[in-house]
C-alpha positions in Angstrom: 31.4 -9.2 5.2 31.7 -12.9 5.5 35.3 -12.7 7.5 33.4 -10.7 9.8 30.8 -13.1 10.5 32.8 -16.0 10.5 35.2 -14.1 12.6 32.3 -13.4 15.2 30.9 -17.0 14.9 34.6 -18.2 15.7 34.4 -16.0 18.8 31.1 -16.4 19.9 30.3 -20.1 18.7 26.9 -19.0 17.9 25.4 -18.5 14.2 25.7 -14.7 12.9 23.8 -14.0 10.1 23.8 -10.5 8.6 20.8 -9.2 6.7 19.9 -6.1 4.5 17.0 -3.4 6.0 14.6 -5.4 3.7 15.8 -8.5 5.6 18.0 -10.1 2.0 20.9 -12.6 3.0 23.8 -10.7 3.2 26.3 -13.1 5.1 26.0 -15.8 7.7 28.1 -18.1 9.2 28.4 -22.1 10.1 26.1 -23.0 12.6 26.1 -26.1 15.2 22.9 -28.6 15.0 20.7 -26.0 17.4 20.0 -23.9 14.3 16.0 -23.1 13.8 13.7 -23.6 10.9 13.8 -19.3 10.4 18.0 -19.7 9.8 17.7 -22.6 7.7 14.9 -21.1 5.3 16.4 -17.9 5.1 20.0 -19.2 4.4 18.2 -21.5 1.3 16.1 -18.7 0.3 18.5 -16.2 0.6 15.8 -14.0 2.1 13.8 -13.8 5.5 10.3 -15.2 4.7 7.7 -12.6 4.6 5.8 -13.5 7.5 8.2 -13.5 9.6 9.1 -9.7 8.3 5.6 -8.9 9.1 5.5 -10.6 12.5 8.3 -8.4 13.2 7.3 -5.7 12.7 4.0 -5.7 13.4 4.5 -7.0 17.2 7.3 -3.7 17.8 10.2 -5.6 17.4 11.7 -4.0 14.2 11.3 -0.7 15.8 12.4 -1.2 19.1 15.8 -2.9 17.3 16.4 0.4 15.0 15.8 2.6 18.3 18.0 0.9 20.2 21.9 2.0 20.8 23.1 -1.6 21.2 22.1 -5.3 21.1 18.2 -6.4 22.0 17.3 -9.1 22.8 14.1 -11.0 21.4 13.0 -14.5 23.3 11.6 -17.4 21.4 9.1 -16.6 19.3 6.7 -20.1 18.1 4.5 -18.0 16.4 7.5 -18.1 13.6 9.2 -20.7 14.8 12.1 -18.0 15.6 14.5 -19.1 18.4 15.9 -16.8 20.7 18.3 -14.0 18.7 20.6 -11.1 19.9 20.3 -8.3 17.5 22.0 -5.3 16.7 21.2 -2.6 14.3 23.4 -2.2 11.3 23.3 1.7 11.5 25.6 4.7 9.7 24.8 8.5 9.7 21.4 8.3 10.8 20.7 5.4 8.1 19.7 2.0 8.7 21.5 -0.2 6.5 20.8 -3.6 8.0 21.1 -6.2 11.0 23.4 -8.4 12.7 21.7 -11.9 14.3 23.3 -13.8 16.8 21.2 -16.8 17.7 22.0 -16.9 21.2 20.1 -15.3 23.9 21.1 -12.1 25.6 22.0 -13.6 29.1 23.6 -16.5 27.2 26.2 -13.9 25.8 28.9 -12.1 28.4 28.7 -8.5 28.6 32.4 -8.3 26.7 30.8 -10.4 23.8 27.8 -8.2 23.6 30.4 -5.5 23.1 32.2 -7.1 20.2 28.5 -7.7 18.7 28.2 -3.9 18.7 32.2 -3.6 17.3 31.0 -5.8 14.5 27.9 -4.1 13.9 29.5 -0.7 13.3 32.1 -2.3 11.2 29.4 -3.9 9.2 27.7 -0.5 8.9 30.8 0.9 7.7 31.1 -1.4 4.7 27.4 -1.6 3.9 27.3 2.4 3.8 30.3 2.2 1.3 28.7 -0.4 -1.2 25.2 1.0 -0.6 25.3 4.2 -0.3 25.8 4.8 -4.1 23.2 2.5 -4.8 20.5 4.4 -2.9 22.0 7.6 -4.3 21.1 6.3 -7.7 17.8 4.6 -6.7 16.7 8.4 -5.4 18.0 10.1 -8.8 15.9 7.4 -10.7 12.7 8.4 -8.5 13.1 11.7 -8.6 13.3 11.7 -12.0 9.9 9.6 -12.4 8.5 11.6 -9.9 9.3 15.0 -12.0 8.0 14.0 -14.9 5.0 12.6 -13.4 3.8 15.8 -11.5 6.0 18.2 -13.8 5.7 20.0 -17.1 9.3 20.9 -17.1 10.8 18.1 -18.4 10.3 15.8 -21.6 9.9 12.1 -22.6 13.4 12.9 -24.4 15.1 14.4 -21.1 13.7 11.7 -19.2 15.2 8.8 -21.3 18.3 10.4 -21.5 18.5 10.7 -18.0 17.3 7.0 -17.6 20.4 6.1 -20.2 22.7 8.0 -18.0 21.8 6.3 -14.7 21.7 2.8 -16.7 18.4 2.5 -16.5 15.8 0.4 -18.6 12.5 1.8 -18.6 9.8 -0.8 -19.5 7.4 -0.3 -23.4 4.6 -0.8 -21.2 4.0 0.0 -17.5 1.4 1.0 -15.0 1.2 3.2 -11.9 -0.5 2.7 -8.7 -0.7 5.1 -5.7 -0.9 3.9 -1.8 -2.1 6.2 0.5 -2.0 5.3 4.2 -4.3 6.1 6.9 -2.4 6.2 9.9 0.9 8.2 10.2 2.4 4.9 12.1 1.6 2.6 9.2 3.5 4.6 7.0 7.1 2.7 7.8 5.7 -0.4 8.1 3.7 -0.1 4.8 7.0 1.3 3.1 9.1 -1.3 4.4 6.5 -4.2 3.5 6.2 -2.9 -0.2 10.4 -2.4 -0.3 10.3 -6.4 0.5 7.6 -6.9 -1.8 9.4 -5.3 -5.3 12.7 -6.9 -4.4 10.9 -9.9 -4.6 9.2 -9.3 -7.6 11.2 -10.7 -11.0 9.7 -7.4 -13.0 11.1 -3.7 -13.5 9.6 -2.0 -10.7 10.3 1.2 -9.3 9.1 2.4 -6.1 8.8 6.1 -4.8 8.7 6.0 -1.4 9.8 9.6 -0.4 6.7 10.7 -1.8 2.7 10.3 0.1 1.1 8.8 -1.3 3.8 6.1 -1.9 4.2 5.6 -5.9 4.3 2.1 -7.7 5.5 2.3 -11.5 5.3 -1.4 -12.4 6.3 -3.1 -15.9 5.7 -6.5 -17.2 7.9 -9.7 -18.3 7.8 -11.7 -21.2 4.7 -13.6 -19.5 2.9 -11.2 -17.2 1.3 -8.0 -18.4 2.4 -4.8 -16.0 -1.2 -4.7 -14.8 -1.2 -8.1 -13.7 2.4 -8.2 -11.7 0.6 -5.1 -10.1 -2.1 -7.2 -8.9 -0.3 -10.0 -8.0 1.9 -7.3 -5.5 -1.2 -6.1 -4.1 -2.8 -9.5 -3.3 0.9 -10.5 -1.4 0.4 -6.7 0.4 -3.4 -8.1 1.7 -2.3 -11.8 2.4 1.5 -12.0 3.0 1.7 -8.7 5.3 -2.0 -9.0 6.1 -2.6 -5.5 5.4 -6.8 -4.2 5.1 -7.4 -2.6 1.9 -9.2 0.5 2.4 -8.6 0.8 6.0 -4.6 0.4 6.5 -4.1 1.6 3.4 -6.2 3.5 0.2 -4.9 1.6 -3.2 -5.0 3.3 -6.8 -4.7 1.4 -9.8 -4.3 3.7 -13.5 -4.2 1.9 -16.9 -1.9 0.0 -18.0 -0.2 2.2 -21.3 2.8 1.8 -23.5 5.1 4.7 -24.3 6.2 7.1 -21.7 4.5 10.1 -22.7 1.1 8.0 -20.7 3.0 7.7 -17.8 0.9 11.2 -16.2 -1.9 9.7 -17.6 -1.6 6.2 -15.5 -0.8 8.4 -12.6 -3.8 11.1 -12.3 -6.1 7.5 -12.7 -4.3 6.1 -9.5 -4.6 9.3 -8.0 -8.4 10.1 -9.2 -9.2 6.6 -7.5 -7.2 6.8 -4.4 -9.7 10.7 -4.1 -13.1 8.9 -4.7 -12.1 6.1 -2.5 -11.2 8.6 0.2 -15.1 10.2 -0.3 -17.2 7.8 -1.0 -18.4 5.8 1.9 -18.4 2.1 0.0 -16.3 -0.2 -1.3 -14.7 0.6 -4.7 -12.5 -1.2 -7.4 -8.5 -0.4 -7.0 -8.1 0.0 -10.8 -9.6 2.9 -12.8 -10.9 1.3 -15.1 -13.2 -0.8 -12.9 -14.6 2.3 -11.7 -17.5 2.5 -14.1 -20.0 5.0 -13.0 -17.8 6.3 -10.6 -15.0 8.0 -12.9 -17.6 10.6 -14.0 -18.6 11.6 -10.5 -16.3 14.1 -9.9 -17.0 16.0 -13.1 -20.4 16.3 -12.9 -20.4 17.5 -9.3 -18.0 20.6 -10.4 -21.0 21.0 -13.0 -23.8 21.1 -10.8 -21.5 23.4 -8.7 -20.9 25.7 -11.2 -24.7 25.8 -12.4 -26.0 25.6 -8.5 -27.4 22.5 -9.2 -29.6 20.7 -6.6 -32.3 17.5 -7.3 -35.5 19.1 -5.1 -37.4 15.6 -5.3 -33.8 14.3 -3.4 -33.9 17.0 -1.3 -37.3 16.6 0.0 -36.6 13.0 1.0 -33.2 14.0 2.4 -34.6 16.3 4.8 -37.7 14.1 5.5 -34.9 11.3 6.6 -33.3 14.3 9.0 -36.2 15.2 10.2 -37.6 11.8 11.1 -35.0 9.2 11.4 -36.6 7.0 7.8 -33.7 6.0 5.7 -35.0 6.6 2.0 -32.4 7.9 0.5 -30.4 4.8 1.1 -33.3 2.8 0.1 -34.3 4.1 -3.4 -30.5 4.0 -3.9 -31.2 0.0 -3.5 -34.0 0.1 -5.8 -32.2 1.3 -8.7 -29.2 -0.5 -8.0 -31.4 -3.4 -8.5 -33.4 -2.9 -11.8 -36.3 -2.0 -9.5 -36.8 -5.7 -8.6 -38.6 -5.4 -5.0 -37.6 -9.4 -4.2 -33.5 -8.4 -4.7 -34.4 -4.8 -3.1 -35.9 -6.0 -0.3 -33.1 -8.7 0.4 -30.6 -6.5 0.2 -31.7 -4.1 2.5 -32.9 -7.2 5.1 -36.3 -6.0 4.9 -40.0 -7.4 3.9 -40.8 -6.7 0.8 -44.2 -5.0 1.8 -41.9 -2.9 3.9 -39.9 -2.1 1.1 -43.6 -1.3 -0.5 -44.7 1.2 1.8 -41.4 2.8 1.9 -41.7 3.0 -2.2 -45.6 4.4 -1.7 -44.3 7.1 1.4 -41.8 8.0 -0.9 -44.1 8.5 -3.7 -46.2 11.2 -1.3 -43.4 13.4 -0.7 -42.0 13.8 -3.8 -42.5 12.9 -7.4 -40.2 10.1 -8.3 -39.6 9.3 -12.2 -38.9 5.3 -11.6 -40.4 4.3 -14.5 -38.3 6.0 -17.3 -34.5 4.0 -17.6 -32.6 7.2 -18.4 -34.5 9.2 -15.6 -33.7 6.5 -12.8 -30.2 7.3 -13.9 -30.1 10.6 -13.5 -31.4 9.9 -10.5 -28.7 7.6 -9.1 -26.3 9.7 -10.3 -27.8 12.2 -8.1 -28.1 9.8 -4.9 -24.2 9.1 -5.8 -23.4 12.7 -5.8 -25.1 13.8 -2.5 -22.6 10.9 -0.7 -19.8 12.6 -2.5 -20.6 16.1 -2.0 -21.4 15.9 1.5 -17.6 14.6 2.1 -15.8 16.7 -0.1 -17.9 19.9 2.0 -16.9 18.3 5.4 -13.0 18.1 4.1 -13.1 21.2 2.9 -14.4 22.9 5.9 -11.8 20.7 8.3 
């Protein structure tokens, strides 16, 4: 790999740097003085930065590149402080494997040396297929085996670390899983490929199961960081680094942290059970489990109430008075509880005057008989208020 680049440099007398899909050093060449600040940080970090991974893709660039049959060209880009760049797609069978940079221009380079840039390229391929290709093999064995006895019944903790021994695997004592679903079908590569970044760059075992939507996170911990934490910390580089939105680009899931492998399902159907009342409840929720509070029982009670035909009349009675005349009181004795019945907080909150917030408690009052003066029957109640928000969505997916 490093003849060829330095063979290409020689040829070319332009820097060629050749990097993994996930944008590691691979091989690069000498350079003259006109080298940028991108060449100079990735060659001392062995590694692209991540913002300029994420300005990348997130302007087209990495797409048009792995579409393309031959060399693209990008211009300066000051954003990044990335230079001009000729680029070609390290491709093999269908795969992407990598890229080769020239840092030259396209006009700057003759039509014969944009042809030898393509040579190279496949050449490159070639060889990256040959020491990759059993790598990802055994990357894919080791998810599919997680991913097994995750959702599975058909395989034991024994089989599994007997598999793990034969693929020389280590599998952590303690761990935690955390499920990304995506919104948008065209996030989904860009979300993969920012989280494939994000675990090589994490010094923890992490496995990441990326065939599989939602994408899987199995995270363990290091002699200093618990799993939970590294998990955290991954998440936090996902929202700043890559600048994804939480909750909008992408649903996150956060299980408990467990030791012994027999918890792994367990640490998975949390993620999962979060990633669902995320997805149907209409307001901002913790990414780990057990934040949740209140929450975690929410789907178990409303099977309850569906198997017993459950329905709060006094709820009802103000739900259809809000239908039928535009008043929002549902929303607004939700408020109440929320805060201890404390009309000052209440009426902040909710950016009314609290004498408003008075004659919407009084109008309440008349329709229906509200118990706000008992503790364990305001519950109840709340429950209730947290259930018709989560009913209501789970009846409009069902009937999509």
């Amino acid at each position: 790999m490093h003849k060829l680049v330095d063979q290409l440099f020689f040829e070319l007398q332009r820097p060629v740097t050749i990097e993994s899909r996930d944008f590691e050093l691979l091989a690069y060449s000498g350079h003259h003085d006109q080298t940028d600040e991108v060449r100079m940080r990735t060659i001392l970090s062995k590694r692209a930065s991540a913002h300029v991974f994420q300005y990348l893709h997130e302007h087209g660039w990495m797409k048009k590149i792995e579409q393309a049959d031959g060399v693209v060209s990008i211009p300066p880009l000051p954003d990044i402080d990335l230079g001009a760049r000729a680029v070609v797609c390290l491709k093999h069978g269908g795969k992407v494997y990598g890229y080769l940079w020239v840092q030259a221009s396209f006009h700057d380079l003759t039509e014969e040396q944009r042809k030898r840039m393509e040579d190279v390229a496949k050449e490159a391929a070639h060889m990256l297929h040959e020491q990759m290709g059993k790598r990802y093999k055994r990357q894919e064995e080791i998810n599919d085996l997680f991913l097994r006895f995750i959702q599975y019944r058909d395989i034991s903790e024994r089989d599994v670390q007997m598999e793990a021994q034969l693929l020389g695997v280590a599998l952590p004592s303690s761990f935690v899983v955390s499920a990304l679903y995506v919104q948008k079908n065209e996030k989904k590569d860009d979300i993969r490929q920012y989280m494939t970044f994000i675990t090589r760059t994490t010094h923890a075992p992490t496995f990441f199961i990326e065939h599989h939507h939602p994408f899987l996170l199995i995270v363990g911990g290091t002699t200093t960081q618990r799993p939970i934490d590294v998990l955290k910390m991954m998440m936090t580089k996902l929202q700043q680094d890559f600048r994804c939105e939480m909750d909008r680009d992408v649903i996150v899931g956060i299980g408990n942290e467990y030791s012994g492998l027999q918890r792994l399902r367990d640490s998975y159907k949390e993620a999962m059970e979060v990633i669902h009342l995320k997805r149907h409840m209409d307001e901002y929720l913790p990414h780990a489990y057990g934040d949740l509070g209140i929450y975690r029982i929410i789907p178990f009670i409303y099977e309850q109430y569906k198997q017993r035909r459950y329905k709060n009349e006094a709820l009802a009675k103000l739900k259809k008075h809000d239908e039928q005349h535009g008043t929002d009181f549902l929303h607004t004795l939700r408020a109440y509880i929320q805060h201890d019945c404390n009309i000052k907080q209440t009426a902040e909150s909710l950016y009314i005057h609290p004498n408003t917030l008075h004659y919407r408690l009084k109008r309440m009052q008349t329709i229906t008989n509200l118990p706000l003066h008992d503790f364990e029957q305001r519950m109840m109640l709340y429950i209730d208020l947290l259930l018709y928000k989560y009913k209501e969505d789970v009846v409009d997916e069902q009937q999509k």
